[in-house]
C-alpha positions in Angstrom: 2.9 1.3 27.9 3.7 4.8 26.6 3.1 5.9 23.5 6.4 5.3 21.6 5.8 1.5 23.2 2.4 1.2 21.6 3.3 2.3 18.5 5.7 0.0 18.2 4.2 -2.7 19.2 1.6 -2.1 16.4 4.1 -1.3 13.8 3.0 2.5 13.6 4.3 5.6 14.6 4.3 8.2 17.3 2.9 10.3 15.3 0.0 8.4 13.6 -1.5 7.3 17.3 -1.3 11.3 18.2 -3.8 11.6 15.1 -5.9 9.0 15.5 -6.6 10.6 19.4 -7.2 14.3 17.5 -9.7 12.8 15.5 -11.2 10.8 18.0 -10.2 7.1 16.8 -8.3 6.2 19.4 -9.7 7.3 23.2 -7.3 8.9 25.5 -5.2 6.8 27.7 -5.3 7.4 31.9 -2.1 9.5 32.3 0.4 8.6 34.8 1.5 11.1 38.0 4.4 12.1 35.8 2.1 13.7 32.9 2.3 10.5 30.4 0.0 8.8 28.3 -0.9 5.1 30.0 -1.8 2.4 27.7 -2.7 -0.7 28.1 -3.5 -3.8 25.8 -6.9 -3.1 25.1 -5.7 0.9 23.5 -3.0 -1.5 21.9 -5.5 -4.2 20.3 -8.3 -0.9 19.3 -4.7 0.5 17.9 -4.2 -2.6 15.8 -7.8 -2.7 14.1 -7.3 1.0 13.1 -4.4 0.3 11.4 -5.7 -2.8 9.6 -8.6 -1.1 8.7 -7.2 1.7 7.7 -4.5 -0.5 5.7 -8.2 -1.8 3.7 -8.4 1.9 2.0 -11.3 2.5 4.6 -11.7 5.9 5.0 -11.6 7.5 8.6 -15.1 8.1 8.7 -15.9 4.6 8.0 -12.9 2.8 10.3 -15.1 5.1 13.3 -18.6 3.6 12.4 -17.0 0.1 12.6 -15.2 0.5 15.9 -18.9 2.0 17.1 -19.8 -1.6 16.2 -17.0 -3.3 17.7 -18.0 -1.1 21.1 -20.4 -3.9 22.3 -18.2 -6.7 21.7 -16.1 -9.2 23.8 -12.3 -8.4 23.6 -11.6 -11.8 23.0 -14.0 -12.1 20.1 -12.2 -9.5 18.7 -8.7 -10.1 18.9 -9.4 -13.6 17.6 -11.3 -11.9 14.4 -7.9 -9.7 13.7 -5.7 -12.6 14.4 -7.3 -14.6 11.8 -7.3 -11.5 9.6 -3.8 -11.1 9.8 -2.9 -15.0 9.3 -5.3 -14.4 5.7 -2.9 -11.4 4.8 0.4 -13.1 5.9 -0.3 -16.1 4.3 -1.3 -14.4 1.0 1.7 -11.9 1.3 4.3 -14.8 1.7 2.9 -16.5 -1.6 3.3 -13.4 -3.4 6.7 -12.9 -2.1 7.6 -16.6 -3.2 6.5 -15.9 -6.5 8.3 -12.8 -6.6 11.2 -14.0 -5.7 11.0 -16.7 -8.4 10.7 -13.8 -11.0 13.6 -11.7 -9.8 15.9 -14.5 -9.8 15.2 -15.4 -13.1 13.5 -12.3 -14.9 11.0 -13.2 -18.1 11.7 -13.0 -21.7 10.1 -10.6 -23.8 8.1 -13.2 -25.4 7.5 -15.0 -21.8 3.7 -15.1 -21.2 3.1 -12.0 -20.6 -0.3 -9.9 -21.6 0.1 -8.2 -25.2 -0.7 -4.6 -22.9 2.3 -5.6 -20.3 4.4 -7.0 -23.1 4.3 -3.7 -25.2 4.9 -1.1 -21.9 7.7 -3.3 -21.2 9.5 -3.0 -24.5 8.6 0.5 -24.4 10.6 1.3 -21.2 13.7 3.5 -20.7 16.9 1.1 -19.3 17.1 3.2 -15.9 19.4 2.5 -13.4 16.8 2.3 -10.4 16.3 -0.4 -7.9 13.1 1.0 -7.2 11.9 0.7 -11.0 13.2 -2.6 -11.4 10.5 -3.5 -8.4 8.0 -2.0 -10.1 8.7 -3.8 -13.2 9.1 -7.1 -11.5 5.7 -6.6 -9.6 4.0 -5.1 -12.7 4.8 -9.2 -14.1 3.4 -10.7 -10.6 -0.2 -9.1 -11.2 0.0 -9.7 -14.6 0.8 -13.2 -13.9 -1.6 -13.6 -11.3 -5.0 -11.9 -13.2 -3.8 -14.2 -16.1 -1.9 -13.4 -19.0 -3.5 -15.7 -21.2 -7.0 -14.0 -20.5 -9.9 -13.5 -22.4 -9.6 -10.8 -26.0 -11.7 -8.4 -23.3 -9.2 -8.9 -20.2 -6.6 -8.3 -22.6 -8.4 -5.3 -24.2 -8.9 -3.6 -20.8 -5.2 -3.8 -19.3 -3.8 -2.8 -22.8 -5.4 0.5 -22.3 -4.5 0.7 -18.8 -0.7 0.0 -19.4 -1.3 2.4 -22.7 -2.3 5.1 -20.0 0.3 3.8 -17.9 3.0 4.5 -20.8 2.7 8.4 -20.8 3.7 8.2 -16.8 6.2 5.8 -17.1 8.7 8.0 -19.3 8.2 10.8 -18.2 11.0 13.0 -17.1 9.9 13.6 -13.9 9.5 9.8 -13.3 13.0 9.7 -13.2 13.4 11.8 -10.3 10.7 10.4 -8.6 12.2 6.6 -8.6 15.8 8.6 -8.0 13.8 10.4 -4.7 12.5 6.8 -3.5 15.6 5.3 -3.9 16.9 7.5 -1.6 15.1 6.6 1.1 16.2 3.4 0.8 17.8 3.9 4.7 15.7 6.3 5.6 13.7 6.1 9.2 10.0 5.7 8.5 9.5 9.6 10.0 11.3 11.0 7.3 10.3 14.5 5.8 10.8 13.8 2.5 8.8 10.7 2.6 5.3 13.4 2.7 6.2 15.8 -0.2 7.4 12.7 -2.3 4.0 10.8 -1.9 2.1 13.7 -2.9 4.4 14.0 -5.9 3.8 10.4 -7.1 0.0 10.8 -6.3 0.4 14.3 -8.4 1.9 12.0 -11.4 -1.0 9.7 -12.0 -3.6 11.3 -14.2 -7.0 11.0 -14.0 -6.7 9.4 -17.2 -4.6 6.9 -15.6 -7.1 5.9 -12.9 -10.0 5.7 -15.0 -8.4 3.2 -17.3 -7.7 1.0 -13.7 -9.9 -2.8 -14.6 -12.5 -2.6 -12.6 -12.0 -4.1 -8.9 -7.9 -3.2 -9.5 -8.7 0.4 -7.4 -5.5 0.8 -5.9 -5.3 -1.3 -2.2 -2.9 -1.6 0.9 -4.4 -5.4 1.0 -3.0 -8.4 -0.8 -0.7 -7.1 -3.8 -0.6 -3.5 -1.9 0.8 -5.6 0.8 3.2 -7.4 -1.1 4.5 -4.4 -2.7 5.1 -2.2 0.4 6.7 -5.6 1.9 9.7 -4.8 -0.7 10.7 -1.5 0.3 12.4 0.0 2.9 10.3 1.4 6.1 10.8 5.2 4.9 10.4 3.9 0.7 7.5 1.5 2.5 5.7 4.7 3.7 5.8 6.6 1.1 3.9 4.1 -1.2 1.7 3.8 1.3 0.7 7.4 1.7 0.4 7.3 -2.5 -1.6 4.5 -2.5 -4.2 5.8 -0.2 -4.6 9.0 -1.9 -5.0 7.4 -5.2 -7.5 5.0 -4.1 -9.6 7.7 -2.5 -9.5 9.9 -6.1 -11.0 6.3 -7.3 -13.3 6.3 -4.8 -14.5 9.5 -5.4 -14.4 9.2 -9.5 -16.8 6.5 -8.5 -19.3 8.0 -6.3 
């Protein structure tokens, strides 16, 4: 395979398996008489667990000390270990989707049972004109439907100040343009160059403030509701959102540490 194959077949770019041989992820391929790159299943299947690792918030450092692991082990073993990975994530994905679609179909009333926190930032909302904010919206209701809106008076307590911090993002002006940017993507290829100054601009818009008032064990996540949100975008939009996420959930990581 050459490398626009491989990529491909992974469901990454060109440009991301260059990267991950600069760093040193990914080996270099054997290289055919004519100058290209070679691969074969094996660079395709140590492809595929970068990318799902790397899809975990792992950070590259820590996706290399797992593949050191991996180094010893029996291909077969594992592919079948990313297989069943994958069938965990799909599975979850296609529930979350199902539910999602349930909501959008037929969107909750104000008094529906939604968190008090959720409930107020709602009401407090401009009316924009945004396909990508009504997502948003629509998948701000799925998490807050699937952590429980009838929670305890703490669980309650906790996401109201969230969604509090959350407010001050949420109408600001330069929100507007942000959503207006993504939406614009919406049949955009996933190589864009607008896709990389627009995800540092909606990393940019979170606040510290923001993050720090994220529940604990909610750090932003490409896994389960990360996945279901990217899986409602466009490739380009889809991108985009990813690069945010991962720069937001390493400024959690290091507010942690």
């Amino acid at each position: 395979m050459r490398i626009a194959e491989i990529a491909a077949l992974v469901g990454v770019t060109s440009r991301a398996v260059r990267h991950y041989h600069h760093v040193g992820l990914l080996p270099e391929p054997a290289r055919r008489p004519n100058g290209y790159r070679d691969y074969s299943v094996r660079d395709a299947v140590l492809l595929a667990r970068i990318r799902r690792l790397t899809e975990l918030g792992l950070s590259l450092d820590e996706v290399r000390d797992i593949l050191a692991d991996d180094a010893g082990r029996e291909l077969t073993e594992v592919l079948g270990e990313l297989d069943a990975d994958l069938a965990r994530q799909e599975a979850e994905i296609r529930a979350r989707r199902r539910r999602l679609a349930e909501l959008m179909e037929s969107p909750p009333a104000a008094d529906g049972p939604l968190s008090p926190g959720l409930a107020r930032f709602l009401h407090s909302l401009p009316a924009v004109d945004s396909p990508a904010a009504a997502t948003d919206r629509a998948l701000l209701v799925l998490l807050d439907r699937q952590d429980g809106a009838d929670g305890t008076g703490d669980e309650n307590e906790r996401a109201g100040r969230f969604y509090d911090a959350l407010r001050s993002l949420a109408t600001a002006p330069e929100t507007l343009d942000l959503y207006r940017r993504l939406d614009e993507l919406a049949d955009a290829p996933a190589d864009d160059p607008r896709i990389a100054p627009l995800a540092d601009d909606l990393s940019a818009l979170a606040t510290d403030e923001i993050l720090a008032a994220i529940p604990d064990g909610d750090s932003p996540s490409l896994d389960g509701f990360g996945g279901a949100l990217l899986a409602e975008y466009s490739p380009a939009q889809a991108e985009a959102v990813r690069r945010t996420m991962e720069s937001l959930a390493e400024r959690v990581r290091g507010q942690a540490s």
